[in-house]
Every structure is written in C-alpha cells, then in structure tokens.
Phi, psi and omega in degrees: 000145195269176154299349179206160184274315191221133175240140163258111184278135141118098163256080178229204215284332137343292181303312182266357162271332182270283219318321189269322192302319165306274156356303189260300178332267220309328202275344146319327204240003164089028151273174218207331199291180202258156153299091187229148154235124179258147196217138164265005175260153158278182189305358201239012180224032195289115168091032159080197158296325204286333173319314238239310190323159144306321175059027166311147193242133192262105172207121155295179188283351175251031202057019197238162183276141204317109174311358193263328210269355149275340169294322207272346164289346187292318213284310189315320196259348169112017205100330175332270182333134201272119208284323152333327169265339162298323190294309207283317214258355190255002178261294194301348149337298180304308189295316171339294209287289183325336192274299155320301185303301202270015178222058164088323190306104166297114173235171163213163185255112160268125176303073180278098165266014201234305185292119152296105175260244167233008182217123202256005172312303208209125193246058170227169184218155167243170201227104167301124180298153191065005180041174166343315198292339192302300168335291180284303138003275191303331168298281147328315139311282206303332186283315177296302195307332168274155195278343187283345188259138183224151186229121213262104147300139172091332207265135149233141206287112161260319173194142185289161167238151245221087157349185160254347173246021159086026131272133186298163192216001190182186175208144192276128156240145164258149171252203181291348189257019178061030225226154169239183200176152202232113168265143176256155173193190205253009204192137169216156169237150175260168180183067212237334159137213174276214148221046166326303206261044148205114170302327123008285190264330177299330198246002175248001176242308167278334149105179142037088183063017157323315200308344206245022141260132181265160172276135173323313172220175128354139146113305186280028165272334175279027171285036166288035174049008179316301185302351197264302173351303174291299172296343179267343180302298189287021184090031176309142158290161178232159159240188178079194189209124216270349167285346211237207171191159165289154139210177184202175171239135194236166159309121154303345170281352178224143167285005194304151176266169199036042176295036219266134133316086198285322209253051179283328195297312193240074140188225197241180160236136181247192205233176156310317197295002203075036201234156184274192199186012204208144147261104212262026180236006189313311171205195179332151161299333178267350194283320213202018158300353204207022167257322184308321173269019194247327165308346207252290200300328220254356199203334194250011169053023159066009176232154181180144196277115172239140185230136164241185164234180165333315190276314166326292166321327167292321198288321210246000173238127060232142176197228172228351174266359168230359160309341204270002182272164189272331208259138174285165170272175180288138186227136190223132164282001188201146158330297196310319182291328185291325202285327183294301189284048168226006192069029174232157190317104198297307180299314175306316136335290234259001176262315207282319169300304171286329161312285177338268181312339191279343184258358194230152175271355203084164176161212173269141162290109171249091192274019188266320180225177207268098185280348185051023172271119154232188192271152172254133186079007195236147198221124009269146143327157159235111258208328179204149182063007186308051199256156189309170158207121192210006187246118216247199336309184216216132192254160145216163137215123196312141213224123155246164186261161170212131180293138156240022147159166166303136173262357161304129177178190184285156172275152191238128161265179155349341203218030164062015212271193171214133179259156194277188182281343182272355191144292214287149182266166186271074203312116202100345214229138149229177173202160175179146181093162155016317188295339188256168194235135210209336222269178157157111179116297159237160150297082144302093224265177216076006201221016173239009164280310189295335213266309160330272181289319165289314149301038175243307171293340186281323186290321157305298156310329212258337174268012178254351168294289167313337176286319183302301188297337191264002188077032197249112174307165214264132177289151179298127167179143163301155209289131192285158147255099225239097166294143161281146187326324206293320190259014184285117179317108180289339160251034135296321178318125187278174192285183190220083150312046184008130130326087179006286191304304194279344163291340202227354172259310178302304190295336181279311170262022191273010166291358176234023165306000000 
C-alpha cells in the first residue's frame, strides 16, 4: 500500500493550490488517503517568490481574464506558445478567482488613470490585500485543517520512482540528516518552480555571465530547476524558451526585495558613460519593462541609469510605479548635480539631455495612453512620451535587472498532466506554475501567479479523477475530519504581514483604487 495518496513538490501559490484542491475533491468523492507537500525551505521562509510578490492579477473585475491576453502571448512568442493551454486558463480564471475569494483570499479591483499599461480594454487589475504571501497563508491553512494532510519542511525532492508497469509512484527526499528515503503515492505533482536560483542551469542556458542576475526576493535561490530534472530523466517533453527569462529592474541602492523600478517609459535610461542605450516609449509599460532589464543585464554590465523632472514626479507619486523601493530618489537642482550623486560623468548627462530635448517638440505629458510624441533624428529613438526633460529639480535612480523566473520548463497538456517527449501523457506526473513552460521572446505580464493557482487547482482535481480511474486504494491514514471551506476557524489563519513591497505599494495606491 502506498504511503500517500498524492504527494506534491512546492508549496507556493501552484502547490498549495493542487495540495488543497485534491484534498476538498477527494473527500467529495469519499477518499480518505494522505496528502504530503514536501518544501526544501523551512517553515518560517514558506512558499518561495509567491510570498514576497504583489501577485497582480490581469482580471478583470467581474473575474475573468483579461481578453487580450492570449493574443498577445501568440504574438510575443511567434506562434510558439501553446493556444490550447491560453485557452484552458482563460476558461479556468473565473473559477480561480472564485476559489480564492471563498477560502479568505481578500481582493480589489485597482483602477490605472496614470499608466499605459499594456491592454486598453479594460485598464484595472486585482490586487490581493497582503500580496501573495496573504494567498499562501490562506491556502496552506485550509490544506492543514484535514487530518489527512501534512507538510514536509526541509526536505528535499531528488528524484521520481517509477512502477513495474511505468506510472510514476512516488518521490526520492532527502530530509535535514542528508539521509534519502522514498514516499511512495499513487500520483505526485511537481510544483517546485524554474530554475533561477541555479547558476548552473543558469550559465548553460542563458551563456555568458549569467551568474551576474541576482533573484528578485528571497526564497527563489532555492529554485534549481530540480523539478524540470527530474521529470525529463523520465523523458518528461519540455516547452517554453530556456534562453530567455522574466525580469525587471529595481533600485540598486537597497536591498529590499522586488524594489522595482516602473516608470522607465516617462524619462530617459543612460549607460555609465551617460549615453542613452534604449528605446524607453517603445510600447506599453507591462509591454516593456523586462525587455529593458534583460538589455541592462546582457549589454549594460547590470548598471543603468534612469533620470526624470518635476513634472513627472508630480504627476505620478505618491503611487506604485517610483514607491515600491524603501528609498527616496537621487535629486539635483541640476543635472549636473544629479549626475554626480548617482556617479556619473556631469557633462555627459548634461549632453545627453540636451541631444534628447533638442529632438523633441515637446508637449503634455500624457502618460496614460501611447501619445505618439516621439524624437526625430536621434538613435536609439524615443518612440511615446518624449516630453523634454528641463523643469528641475531633476529625480534619478541607479538601476540593475534581477530574474524572476525562468521561461524554460515541462510541457503540460489542458489537464496539467506532463508529457513525454514521444507525445504519450506520464501516467502519474502532474506539474503546474513556473516549473511548466509557455513563454517566449516575451511576458505578458500579471498572468504566471493567476496562471500558478490555477493549473495548480487543475492538478489537483484532476489526479483524484486519475487515483478513481486506476482503482488506486485509499494509502494508510486516518479517518479525516474534512471541514467545509466555510468552517475553518479564520483565527487560525496565521497573520498576513504584508510584504514590505506590497504594503507599501498597496497604500500608495490605494487613493486610486
């Protein structure tokens, strides 16, 4: 008999959404058997990047996801991406969101009147109260309330085992005494992430100086592509694209984590030498942010510059696009003044700026929608917003790119299931969040935390269909006591510090909700 009915690597909003979604399936369906998610972090650094995140969601207000948003991964990735699985996530959204919502997950609908974000159907986003970590807390409690479920800390997930007819049965961990030891179950999901946090997989995939992106927060160094490893030993297929990455650019002057820099669009970004190096109006701000940090790590020696004026600052803080660093910005009644305290060369600022203004006619700053004021004569281009910048003082801030995950990973069908390289679904294996693979060239971004928890709930449900369909006896475990979602003492629920970053970005914006 086995030891577990399901075992799950990874508990972040992927893991801990199939860890419960199984849980309240099977006991619908009069299973009984036990639950384990094994996590290589301890308890007090629990879930990874999903903690740490803000977790915008591209939803609309009536739940459903943003329509825009499958065309624009076919358009990013070229064709690539698979439209059968944008399709599936874009029917399973509505259930997500309800799912959160009746097991505590506090949301709002925020309103962007300041921003060109990237889609103009509908320009609102939701915002989990507490961010992400507020997600996993509620999640993970509700998963804790069956007596059948447990959560294995510390341990780590090395390799899957294998029947004698070829269904996966089980997963090899090491615990803290390095000792390895094998839970067996009839069904396992990975959910364990990319592989950001390995320099490693990272310099064999990405080339050159990989080693010099840092991870965004906490939590992702444990991110070793282990889970992709593993599932390809057994001929797991892989999707996505292993050259590239999510990324953004934060202030460099603090360590806080996700400290990002938002607004690159409405001023200019310089190099050391003080030269501009970007086209920083090309398109939307969510269109083209993380094209901005991958040019910074990969051409720019990880240092860049970003300089505004007055009006900017005024139009946009207090808010969340120059709010989410702990730190005020670098300020000059002059350029010349500015440039010195970020450490660069006054004249060359101060060349560079006037080439700039000397290329533009000027106008209102409109930073809400794509204004088509741009510069003429001058490489790289400014492409939207190209309004001067002469009204002093004069903001800066020093700038580096930091990864937030990878786009390389296992191929998935509809039903979270993982496919061989031949085709054939992996009898057993599920996978879901960051660990599966979808991206390419670019992100469309809001959509891989909503993406995360729902193929996570799809995995779940779907390996208690499969425990049904094989006949798989219920694993030794005691007779559960299965609260409905409804009866979970909410002051169990442990407390939801906000995330620094998300605490302070949510208050900032919340006069524009």
């Amino acid at each position: 008999m086995s030891e577990y009915d399901l075992v799950v690597i990874g508990s972040g909003f992927a893991g801990a959404s199939a860890a419960l979604s199984y849980c309240e399936k099977a006991a619908e369906e009069g299973r009984s058997g036990r639950v384990a998610v094994v996590e290589v972090g301890a308890e007090d650094e629990r879930s990874g990047g999903s903690r740490w995140t803000m977790a915008w969601l591209r939803v609309y207000e009536d739940g459903r996801l943003d329509e825009s948003w499958k065309d624009r991964v076919q358009e990013t990735s070229k064709g690539l991406a698979d439209r059968e699985y944008c399709l599936a996530l874009e029917r399973e959204v509505p259930g997500t969101i309800k799912y959160l919502e009746s097991h505590g997950v506090e949301l709002y609908q925020h309103w962007e009147n300041d921003v060109a974000l990237e889609y103009e159907t509908d320009k609102s986003i939701k915002w989990p109260v507490g961010g992400g970590l507020q997600i996993v807390n509620n999640l993970l409690t509700h998963f804790q309330s069956f007596d059948n479920a447990e959560i294995l800390w510390e341990t780590e997930a090395v390799k899957l085992s294998i029947s004698d007819d070829g269904r996966v049965n089980g997963v090899v961990v090491r615990g803290k005494d390095g000792l390895l030891r094998t839970l067996t179950s009839h069904a396992v999901v990975i959910a364990s992430g990319g592989f950001e946090g390995n320099p490693e997989m990272l310099t064999q995939y990405l080339g050159n100086n990989a080693v010099d992106i840092k991870p965004i927060v906490p939590g992702l160094h444990r991110n070793k592509g282990a889970g992709i490893r593993m599932a390809m030993d057994l001929g797991a297929d892989t999707a996505g694209q292993f050259d590239m990455f999510h990324s953004e650019v934060v202030d460099s002057r603090t360590s806080r984590p996700d400290a990002v820099i938002w607004g690159h669009n409405y001023g200019i970004c310089v190099n050391q030498e003080g030269k501009r190096f970007f086209d920083e109006g090309e398109d939307y701000l969510f269109a083209h942010f993380e094209l901005l940090a991958y040019e910074v790590w990969k051409n720019q020696n990880q240092k860049a510059y970003f300089i505004t004026d007055k009006p900017v600052m005024e139009r946009m803080r207090p808010g969340w696009v120059y709010e989410t660093t702990d730190l005020e910005p670098e300020e000059g009644a002059t350029l010349a003044e500015l440039a010195t305290k970020l450490g660069l060369d006054p004249a060359a600022v101060e060349a560079t700026v006037q080439e700039f203004n000397n290329s533009t006619p000027g106008g209102p700053f409109q930073p809400e929608i794509l204004d088509g004021l741009g510069t003429q004569g001058i490489t790289p281009p400014k492409s939207n917003w190209a309004n001067k910048i002469e009204s002093g003082p004069f903001y800066g801030y020093p700038l580096e790119a930091r990864i937030t995950f990878t786009y390389g990973g296992l191929k998935v069908d509809t039903d979270a299931r993982v496919i061989s390289r031949g085709g054939a679904v992996i009898p057993g294996l599920y996978a879901a969040g960051e660990i599966t693979g979808l991206f390419y060239h670019e992100y469309p971004p809001a959509t891989s935390s909503i993406r995360s928890m729902t193929f996570g709930r799809v995995a779940g449900a779907n390996a208690v269909k499969y425990l049904t369909e094989i006949g798989a006896p219920d694993s030794a475990a005691p007779a559960p006591q299965v609260p409905s979602t409804t009866q979970v003492d909410e002051s169990a629920l442990p407390s939801v510090p906000e995330s620094e970053a998300a605490s302070k970005a949510a208050e900032a914006a919340g006069s524009r909700r």
